[in-house]
C-alpha positions as a Markdown table, in Angstrom:
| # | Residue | x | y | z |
|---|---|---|---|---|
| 1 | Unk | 31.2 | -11.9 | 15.4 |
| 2 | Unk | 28.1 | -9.8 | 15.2 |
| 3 | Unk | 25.9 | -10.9 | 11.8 |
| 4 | Unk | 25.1 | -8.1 | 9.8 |
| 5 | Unk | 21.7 | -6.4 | 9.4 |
| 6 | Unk | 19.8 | -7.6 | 6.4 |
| 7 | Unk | 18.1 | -4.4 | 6.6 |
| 8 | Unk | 19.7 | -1.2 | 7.9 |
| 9 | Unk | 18.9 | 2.3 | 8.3 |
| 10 | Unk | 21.2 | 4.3 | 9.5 |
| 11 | Unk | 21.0 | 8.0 | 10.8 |
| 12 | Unk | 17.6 | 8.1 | 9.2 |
| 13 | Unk | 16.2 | 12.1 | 9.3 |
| 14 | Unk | 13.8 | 13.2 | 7.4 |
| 15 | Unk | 12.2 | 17.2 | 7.0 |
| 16 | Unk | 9.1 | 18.5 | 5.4 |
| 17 | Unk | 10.2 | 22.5 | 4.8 |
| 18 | Unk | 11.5 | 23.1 | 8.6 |
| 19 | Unk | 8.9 | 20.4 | 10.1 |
| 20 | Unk | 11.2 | 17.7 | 11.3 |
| 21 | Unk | 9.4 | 14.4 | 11.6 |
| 22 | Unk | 11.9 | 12.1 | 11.8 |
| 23 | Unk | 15.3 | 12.2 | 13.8 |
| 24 | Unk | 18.0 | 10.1 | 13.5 |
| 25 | Unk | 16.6 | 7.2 | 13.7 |
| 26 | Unk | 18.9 | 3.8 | 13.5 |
| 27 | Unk | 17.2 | 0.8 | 12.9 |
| 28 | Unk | 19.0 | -3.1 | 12.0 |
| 29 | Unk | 16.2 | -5.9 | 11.1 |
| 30 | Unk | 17.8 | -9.7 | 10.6 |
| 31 | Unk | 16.7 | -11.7 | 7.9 |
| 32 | Unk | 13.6 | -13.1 | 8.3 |
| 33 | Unk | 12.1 | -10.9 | 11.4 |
| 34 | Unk | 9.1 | -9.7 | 11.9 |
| 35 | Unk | 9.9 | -5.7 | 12.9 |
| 36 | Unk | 6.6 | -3.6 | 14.2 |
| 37 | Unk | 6.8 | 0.4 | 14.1 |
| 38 | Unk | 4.1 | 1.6 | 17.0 |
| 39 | Unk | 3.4 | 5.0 | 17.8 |
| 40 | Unk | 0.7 | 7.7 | 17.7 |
| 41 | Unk | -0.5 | 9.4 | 14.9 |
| 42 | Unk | 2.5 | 11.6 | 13.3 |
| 43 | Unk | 5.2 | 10.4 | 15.1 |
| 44 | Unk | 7.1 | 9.5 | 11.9 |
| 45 | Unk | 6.8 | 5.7 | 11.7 |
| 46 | Unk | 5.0 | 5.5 | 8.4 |
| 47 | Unk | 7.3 | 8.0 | 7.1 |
| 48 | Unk | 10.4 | 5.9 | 7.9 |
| 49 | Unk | 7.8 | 3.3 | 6.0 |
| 50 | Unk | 8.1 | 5.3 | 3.0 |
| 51 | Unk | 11.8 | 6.0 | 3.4 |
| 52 | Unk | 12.1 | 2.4 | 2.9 |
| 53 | Unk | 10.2 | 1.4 | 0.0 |
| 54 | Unk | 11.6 | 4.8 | -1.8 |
| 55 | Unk | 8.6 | 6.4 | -1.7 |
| 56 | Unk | 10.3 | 9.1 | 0.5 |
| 57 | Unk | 14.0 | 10.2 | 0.1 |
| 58 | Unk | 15.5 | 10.7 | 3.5 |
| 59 | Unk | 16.8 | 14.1 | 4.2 |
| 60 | Unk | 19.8 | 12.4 | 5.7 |
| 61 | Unk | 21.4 | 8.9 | 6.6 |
| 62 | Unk | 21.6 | 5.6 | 4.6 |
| 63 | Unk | 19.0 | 3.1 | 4.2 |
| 64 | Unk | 20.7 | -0.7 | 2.8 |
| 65 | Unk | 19.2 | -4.1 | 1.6 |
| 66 | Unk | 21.1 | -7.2 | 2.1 |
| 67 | Unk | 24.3 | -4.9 | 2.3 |
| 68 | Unk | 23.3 | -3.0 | -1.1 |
| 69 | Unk | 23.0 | 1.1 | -0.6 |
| 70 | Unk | 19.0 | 1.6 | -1.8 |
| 71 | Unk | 18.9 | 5.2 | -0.3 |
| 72 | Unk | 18.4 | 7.1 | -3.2 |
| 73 | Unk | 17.0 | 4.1 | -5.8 |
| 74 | Unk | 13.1 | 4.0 | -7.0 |
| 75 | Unk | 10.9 | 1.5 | -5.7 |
| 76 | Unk | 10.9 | -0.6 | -8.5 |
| 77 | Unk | 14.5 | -1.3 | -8.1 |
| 78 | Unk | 14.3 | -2.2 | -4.1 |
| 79 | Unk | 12.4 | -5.5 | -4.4 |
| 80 | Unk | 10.0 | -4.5 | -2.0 |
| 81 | Unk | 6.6 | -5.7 | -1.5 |
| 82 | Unk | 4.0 | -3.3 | 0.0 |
| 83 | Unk | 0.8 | -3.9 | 1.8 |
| 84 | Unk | -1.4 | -0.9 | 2.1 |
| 85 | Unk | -4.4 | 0.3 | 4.7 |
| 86 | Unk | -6.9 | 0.7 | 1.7 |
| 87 | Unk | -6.2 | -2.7 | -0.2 |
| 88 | Unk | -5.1 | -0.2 | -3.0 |
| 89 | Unk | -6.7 | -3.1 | -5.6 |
| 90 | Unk | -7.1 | -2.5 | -9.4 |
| 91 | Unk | -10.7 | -3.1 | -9.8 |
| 92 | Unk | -10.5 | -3.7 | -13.2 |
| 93 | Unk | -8.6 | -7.2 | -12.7 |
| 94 | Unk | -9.9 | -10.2 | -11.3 |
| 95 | Unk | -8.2 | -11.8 | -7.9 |
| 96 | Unk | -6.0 | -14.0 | -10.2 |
| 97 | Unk | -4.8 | -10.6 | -12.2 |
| 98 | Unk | -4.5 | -8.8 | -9.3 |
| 99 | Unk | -1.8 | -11.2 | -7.6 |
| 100 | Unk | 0.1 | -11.9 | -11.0 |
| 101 | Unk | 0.3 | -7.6 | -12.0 |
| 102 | Unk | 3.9 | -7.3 | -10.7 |
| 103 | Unk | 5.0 | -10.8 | -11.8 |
| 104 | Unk | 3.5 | -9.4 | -15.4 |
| 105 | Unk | 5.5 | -6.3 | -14.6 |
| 106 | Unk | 8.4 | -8.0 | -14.2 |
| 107 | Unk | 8.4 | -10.0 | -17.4 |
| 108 | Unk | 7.3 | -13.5 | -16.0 |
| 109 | Unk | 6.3 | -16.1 | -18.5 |
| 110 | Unk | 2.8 | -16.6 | -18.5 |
| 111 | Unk | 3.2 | -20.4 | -16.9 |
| 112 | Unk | 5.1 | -19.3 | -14.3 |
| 113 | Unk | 2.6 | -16.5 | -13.4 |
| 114 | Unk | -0.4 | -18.9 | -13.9 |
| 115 | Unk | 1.5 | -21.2 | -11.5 |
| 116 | Unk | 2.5 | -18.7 | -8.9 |
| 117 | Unk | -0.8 | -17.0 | -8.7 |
| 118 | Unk | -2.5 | -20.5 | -7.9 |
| 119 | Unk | 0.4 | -21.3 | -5.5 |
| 120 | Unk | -0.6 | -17.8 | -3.6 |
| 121 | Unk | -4.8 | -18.1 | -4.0 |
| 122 | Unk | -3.5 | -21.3 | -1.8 |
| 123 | Unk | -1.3 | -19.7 | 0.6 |
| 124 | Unk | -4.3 | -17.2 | 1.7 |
| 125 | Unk | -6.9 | -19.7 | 1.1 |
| 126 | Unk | -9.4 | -18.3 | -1.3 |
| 127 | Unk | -8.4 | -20.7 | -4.5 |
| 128 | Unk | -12.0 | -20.4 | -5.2 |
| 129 | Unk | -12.4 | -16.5 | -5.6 |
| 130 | Unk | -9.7 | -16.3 | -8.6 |
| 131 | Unk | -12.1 | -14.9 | -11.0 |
| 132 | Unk | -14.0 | -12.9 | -8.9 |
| 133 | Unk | -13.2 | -9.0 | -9.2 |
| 134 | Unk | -12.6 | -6.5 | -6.0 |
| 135 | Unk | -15.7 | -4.8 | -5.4 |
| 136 | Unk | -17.3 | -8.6 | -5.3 |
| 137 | Unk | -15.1 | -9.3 | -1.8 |
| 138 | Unk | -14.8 | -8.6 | 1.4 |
| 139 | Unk | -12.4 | -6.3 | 3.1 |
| 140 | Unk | -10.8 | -8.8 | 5.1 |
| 141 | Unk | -10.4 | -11.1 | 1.5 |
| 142 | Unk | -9.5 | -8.1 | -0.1 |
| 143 | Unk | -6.5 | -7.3 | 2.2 |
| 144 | Unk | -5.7 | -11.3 | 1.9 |
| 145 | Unk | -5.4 | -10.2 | -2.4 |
| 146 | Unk | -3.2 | -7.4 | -1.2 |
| 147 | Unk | -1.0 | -9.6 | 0.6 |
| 148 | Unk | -0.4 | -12.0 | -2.2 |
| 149 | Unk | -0.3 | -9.5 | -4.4 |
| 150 | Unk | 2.6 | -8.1 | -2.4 |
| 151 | Unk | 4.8 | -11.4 | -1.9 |
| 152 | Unk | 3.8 | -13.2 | -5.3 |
| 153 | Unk | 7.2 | -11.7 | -6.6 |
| 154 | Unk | 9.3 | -12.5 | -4.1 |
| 155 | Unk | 10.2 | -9.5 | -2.2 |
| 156 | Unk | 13.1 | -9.3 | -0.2 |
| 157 | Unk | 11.4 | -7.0 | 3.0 |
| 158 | Unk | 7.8 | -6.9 | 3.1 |
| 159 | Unk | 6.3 | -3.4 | 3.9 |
| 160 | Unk | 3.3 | -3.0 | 6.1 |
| 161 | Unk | 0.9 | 0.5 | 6.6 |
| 162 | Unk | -1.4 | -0.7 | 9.0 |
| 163 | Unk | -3.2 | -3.2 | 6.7 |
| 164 | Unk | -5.2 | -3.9 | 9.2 |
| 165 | Unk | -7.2 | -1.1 | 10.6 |
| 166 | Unk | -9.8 | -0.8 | 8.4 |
| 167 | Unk | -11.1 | -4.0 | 9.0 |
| 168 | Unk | -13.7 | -4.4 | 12.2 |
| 169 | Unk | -12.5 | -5.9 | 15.0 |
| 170 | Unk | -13.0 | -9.8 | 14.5 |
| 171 | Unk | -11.7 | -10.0 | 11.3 |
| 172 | Unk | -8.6 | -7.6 | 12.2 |
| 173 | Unk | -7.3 | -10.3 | 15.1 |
| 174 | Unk | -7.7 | -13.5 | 12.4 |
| 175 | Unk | -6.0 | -11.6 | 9.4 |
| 176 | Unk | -3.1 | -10.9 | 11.8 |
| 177 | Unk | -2.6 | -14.1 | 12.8 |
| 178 | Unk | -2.7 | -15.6 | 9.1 |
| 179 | Unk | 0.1 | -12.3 | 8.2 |
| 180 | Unk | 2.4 | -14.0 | 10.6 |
| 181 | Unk | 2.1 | -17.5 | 9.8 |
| 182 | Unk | 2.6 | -16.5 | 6.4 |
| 183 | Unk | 5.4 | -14.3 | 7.2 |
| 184 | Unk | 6.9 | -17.5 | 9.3 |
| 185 | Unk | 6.6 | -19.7 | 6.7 |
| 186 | Unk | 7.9 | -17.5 | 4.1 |
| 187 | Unk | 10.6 | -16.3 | 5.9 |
| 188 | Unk | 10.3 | -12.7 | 4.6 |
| 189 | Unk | 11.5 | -9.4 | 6.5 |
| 190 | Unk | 8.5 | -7.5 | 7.2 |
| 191 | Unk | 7.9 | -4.1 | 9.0 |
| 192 | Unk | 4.7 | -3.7 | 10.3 |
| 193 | Unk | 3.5 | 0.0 | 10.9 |
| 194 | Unk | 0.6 | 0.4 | 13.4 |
| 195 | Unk | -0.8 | 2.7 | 16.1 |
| 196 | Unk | -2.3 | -0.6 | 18.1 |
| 197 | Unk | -0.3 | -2.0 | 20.8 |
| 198 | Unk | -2.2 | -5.1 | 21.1 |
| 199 | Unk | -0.9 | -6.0 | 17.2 |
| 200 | Unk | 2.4 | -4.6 | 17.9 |
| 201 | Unk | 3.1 | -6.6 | 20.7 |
| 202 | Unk | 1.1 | -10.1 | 19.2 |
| 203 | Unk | 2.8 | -10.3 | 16.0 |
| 204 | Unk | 6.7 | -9.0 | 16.4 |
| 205 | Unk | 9.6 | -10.2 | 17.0 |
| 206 | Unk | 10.8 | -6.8 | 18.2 |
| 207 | Unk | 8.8 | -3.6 | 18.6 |
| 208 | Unk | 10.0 | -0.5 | 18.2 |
| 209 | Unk | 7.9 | 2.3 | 19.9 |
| 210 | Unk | 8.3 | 6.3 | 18.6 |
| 211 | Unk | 7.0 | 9.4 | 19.7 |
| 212 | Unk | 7.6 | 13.2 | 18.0 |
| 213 | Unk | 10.2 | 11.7 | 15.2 |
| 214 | Unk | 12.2 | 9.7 | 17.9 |
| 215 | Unk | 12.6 | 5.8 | 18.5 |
| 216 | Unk | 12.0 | 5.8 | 22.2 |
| 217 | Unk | 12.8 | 1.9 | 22.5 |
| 218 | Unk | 13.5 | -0.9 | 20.4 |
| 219 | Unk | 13.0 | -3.9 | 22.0 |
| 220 | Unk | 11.0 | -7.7 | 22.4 |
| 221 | Unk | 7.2 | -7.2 | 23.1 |
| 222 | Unk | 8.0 | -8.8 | 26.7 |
| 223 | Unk | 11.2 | -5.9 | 27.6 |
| 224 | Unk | 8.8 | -3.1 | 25.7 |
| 225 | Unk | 5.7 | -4.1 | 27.7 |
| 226 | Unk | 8.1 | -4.8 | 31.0 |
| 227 | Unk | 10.4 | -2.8 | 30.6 |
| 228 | Unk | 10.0 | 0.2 | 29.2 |
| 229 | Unk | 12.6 | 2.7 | 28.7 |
| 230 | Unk | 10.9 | 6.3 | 28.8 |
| 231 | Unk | 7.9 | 7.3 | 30.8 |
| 232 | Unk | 6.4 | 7.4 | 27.2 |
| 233 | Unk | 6.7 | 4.2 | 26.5 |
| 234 | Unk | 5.5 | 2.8 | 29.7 |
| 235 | Unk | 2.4 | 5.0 | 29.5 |
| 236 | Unk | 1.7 | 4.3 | 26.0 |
| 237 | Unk | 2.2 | 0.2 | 25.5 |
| 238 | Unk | -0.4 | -0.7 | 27.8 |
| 239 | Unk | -2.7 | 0.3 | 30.3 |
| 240 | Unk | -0.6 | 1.6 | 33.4 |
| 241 | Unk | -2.0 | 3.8 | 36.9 |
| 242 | Unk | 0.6 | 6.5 | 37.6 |
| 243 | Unk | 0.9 | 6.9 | 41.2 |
| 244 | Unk | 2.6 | 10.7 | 42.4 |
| 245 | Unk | 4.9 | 9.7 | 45.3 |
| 246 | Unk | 8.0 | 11.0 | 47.4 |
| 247 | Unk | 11.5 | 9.2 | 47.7 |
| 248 | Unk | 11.5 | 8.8 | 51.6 |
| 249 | Unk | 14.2 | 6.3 | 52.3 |
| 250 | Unk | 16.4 | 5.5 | 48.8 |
| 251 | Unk | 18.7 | 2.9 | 50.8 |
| 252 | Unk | 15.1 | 0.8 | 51.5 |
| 253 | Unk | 13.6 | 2.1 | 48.4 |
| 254 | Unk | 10.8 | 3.4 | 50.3 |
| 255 | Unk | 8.6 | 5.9 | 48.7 |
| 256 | Unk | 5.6 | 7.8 | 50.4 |
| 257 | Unk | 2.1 | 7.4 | 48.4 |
| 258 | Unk | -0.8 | 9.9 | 50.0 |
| 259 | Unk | 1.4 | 9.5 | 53.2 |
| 260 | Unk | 1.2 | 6.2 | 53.0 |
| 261 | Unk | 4.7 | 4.0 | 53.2 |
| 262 | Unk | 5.0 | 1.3 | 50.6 |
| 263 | Unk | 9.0 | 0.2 | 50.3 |
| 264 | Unk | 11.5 | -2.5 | 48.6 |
| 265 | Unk | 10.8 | -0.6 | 45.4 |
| 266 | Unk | 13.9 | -0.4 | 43.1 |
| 267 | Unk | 14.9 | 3.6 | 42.5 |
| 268 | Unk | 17.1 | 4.4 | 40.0 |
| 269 | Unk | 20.7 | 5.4 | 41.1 |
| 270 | Unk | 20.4 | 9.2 | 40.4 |
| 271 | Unk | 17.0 | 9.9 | 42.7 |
| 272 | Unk | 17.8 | 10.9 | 46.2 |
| 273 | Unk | 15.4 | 11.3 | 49.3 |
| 274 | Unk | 12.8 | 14.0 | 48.9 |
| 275 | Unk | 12.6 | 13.7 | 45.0 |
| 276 | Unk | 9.4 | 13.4 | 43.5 |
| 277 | Unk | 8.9 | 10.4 | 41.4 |
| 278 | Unk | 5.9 | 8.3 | 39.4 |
| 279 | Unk | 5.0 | 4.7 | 39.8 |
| 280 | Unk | 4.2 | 3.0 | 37.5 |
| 281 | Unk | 1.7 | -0.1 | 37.5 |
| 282 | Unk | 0.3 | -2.5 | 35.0 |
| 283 | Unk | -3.4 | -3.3 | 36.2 |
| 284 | Unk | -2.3 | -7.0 | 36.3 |
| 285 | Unk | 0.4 | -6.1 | 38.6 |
| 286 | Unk | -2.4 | -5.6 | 41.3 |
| 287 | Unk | -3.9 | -8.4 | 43.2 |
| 288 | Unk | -6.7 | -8.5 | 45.7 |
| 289 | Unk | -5.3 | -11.5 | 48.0 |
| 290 | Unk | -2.0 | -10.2 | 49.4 |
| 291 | Unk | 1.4 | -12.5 | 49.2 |
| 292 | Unk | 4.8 | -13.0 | 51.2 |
| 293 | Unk | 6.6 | -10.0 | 50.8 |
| 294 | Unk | 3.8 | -7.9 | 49.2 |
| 295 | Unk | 2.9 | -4.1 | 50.0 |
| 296 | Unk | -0.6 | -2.5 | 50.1 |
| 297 | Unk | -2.3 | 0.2 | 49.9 |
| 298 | Unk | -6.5 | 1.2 | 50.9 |
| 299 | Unk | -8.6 | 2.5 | 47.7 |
| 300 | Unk | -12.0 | 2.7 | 47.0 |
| 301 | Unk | -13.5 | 1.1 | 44.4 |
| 302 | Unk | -15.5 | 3.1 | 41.7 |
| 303 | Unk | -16.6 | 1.3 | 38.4 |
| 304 | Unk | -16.6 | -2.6 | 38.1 |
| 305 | Unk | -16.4 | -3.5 | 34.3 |
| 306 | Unk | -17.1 | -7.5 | 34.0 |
| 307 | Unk | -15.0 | -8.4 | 30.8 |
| 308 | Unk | -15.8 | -12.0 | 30.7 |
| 309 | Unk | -12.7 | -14.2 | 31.5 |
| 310 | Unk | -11.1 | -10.4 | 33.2 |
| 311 | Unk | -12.5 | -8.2 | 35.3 |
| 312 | Unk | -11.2 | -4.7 | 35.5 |
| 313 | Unk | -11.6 | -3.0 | 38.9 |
| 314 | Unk | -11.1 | 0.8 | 38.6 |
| 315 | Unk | -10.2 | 2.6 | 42.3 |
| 316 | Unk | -9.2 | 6.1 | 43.8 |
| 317 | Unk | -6.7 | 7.0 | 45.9 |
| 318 | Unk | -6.4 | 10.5 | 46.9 |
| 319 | Unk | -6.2 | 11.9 | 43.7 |
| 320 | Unk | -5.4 | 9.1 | 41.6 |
| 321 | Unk | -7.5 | 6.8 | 39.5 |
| 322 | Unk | -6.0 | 3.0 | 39.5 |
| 323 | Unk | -6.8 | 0.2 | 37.2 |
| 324 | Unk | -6.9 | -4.0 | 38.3 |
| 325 | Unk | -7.3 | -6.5 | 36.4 |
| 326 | Unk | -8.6 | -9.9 | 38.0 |
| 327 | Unk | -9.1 | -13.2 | 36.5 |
| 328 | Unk | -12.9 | -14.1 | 37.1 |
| 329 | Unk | -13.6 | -16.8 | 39.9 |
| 330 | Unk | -17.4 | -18.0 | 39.5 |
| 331 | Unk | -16.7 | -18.6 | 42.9 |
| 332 | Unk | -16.1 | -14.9 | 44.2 |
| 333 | Unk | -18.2 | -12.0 | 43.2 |
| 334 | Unk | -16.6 | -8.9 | 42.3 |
| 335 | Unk | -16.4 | -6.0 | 44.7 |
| 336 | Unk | -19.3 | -3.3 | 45.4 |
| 337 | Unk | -18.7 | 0.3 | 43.9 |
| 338 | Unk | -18.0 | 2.8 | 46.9 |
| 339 | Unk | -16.1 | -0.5 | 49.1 |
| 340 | Unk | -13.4 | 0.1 | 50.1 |
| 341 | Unk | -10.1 | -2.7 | 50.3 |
| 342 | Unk | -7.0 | -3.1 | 50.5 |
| 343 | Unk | -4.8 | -3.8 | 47.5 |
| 344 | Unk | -1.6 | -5.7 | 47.2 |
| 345 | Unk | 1.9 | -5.5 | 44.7 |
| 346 | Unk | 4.9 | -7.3 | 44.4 |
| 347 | Unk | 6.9 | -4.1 | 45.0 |
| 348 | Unk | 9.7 | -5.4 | 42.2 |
| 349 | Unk | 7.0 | -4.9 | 39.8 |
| 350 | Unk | 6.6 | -1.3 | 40.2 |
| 351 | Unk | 8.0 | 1.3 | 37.5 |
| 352 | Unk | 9.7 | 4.4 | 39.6 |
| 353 | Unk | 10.0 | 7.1 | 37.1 |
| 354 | Unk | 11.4 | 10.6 | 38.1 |
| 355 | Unk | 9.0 | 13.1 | 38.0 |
């Protein structure tokens, strides 16, 4: 028996005069997951955000809570909590008022604001900075405030807009990992909106990737990265070297690459000989030292960028611009721009794409 969604939208459209940005999108969370939305700029995702918390009324399609229809209801009556890019504060309350303004809202006794106010100050562990007010923080311990804030009254899905990118780049990858532990331990259903892969793919449980007002794929961080569905998704989770090639042999799954053979490559059913295709390569797909079974190709190396514990080899072939990444061996010096070598790929890790 399949276990129903604790949150579900269903045939989810929504239009802005005739500028449709989202399109029937279908979407089932489980209780307790953590659900990221990743896409570029205007693809819809924070709109579907919106849709959610009420702040938007789809154009079409259903959107339910725990089974209850909250299409068409205000926010306040969605018990959703919601976390947004610019803290979105009242400076006029301390930390402690901020946290306790919906339970205050809500008609909590004062003792059992007092007490779940100190129970969150723990939670994001600034107990100390109660009485301080917003403009005496931080950004990163102002977007902690926004959190509690947002789960003090117990919501039943947590809402997301990319909390996090406002915050420089240290403080972004510790706040994210304290959002899920929190999100763990609570065991709230949260959907994350963000335009960075590397969060996306971090923190979820499953990722869903859209582009122009469409869900692309929906899917764990390991099938989204691995697997990708579309030729969007593969070039946009991830850095990936598309390769133009031929389909010279479909039974050996032999492509040609600048005339050069490379076969054992798996091509999708519908392809036949003499279509043009893409591959598709992760940079960490591409080693240096060749292994049992492995093809190759000869490219010439152009920028060396030493990354610390990765460095990232950048070569051309023909045409085409490739990306490695190699672990760093104190041992073994990087290549010299302008050498040229041979590089080597498990062909069962390459993406063929039709053109």
């Amino acid at each position: 028996m399949t276990e129903t969604p604790y949150l579900e939208i269903a045939g989810i459209s929504k239009s802005f005069g005739s500028t449709q940005v989202v399109r029937q999108a279908d979407i089932s969370v489980a209780r307790g997951e953590f659900v990221s939305f990743l896409g570029p700029s205007g693809c819809g995702k924070t709109t579907i955000l919106r849709m959610v918390g009420g702040f938007e009324t789809p154009s079409q399609g259903v959107i339910r809570i725990d089974g209850r229809d909250v299409t068409h209801l205000k926010p306040s009556q969605r018990n959703i909590g919601m976390v947004f890019q610019s803290y979105a504060l009242f400076p006029n309350l301390t930390v402690a008022g901020n946290i306790g303004f919906g339970l205050k809202v809500a008609g909590a006794s004062r003792g059992e604001i007092s007490s779940r106010v100190e129970e969150m100050l723990a939670l994001i562990k600034l107990p100390q900075l109660a009485d301080r007010y917003p403009w005496q923080l931080s950004g990163g311990q102002q977007q902690r405030v926004a959190l509690a804030r947002a789960i003090a009254p117990r919501p039943s899905v947590l809402l997301l807009d990319e909390p996090l990118s406002a915050l420089d780049a240290k403080i972004r990858v510790s706040l994210r990992e304290e959002i899920r532990a929190i999100q763990r331990e609570l065991g709230i259903t949260t959907i994350f909106v963000t335009h960075d892969q590397e969060e996306a793919l971090s923190m979820s449980d499953r990722v869903m990737v859209m582009n122009a007002g469409r869900i692309e794929q929906i899917g764990t961080p390991f099938e989204v990265y691995n697997r990708p569905a579309t030729a969007f998704v593969a070039s946009f989770v991830g850095t990936l070297s598309l390769l133009e090639a031929v389909v010279s042999d479909r039974a050996s799954g032999e492509v040609r690459v600048e005339g050069v053979p490379l076969a054992g490559l798996r091509i999708p059913e519908r392809l036949a000989n003499g279509d043009a295709v893409r591959l598709a390569l992760r940079p960490e797909s591409l080693r240096l030292d060749g292994r049992d079974g492995d093809q190759q190709f000869e490219a010439r190396v152009t920028v060396v960028d030493f990354l610390g514990s990765v460095i990232r080899i950048r070569l051309q072939l023909g045409g085409t611009r490739i990306s490695l990444d190699s672990f760093n061996d104190p041992t073994r010096p990087p290549p010299s721009v302008d050498e040229t070598m041979q590089v080597h790929f498990d062909p069962q890790s390459v993406l063929v794409l039709a053109d």
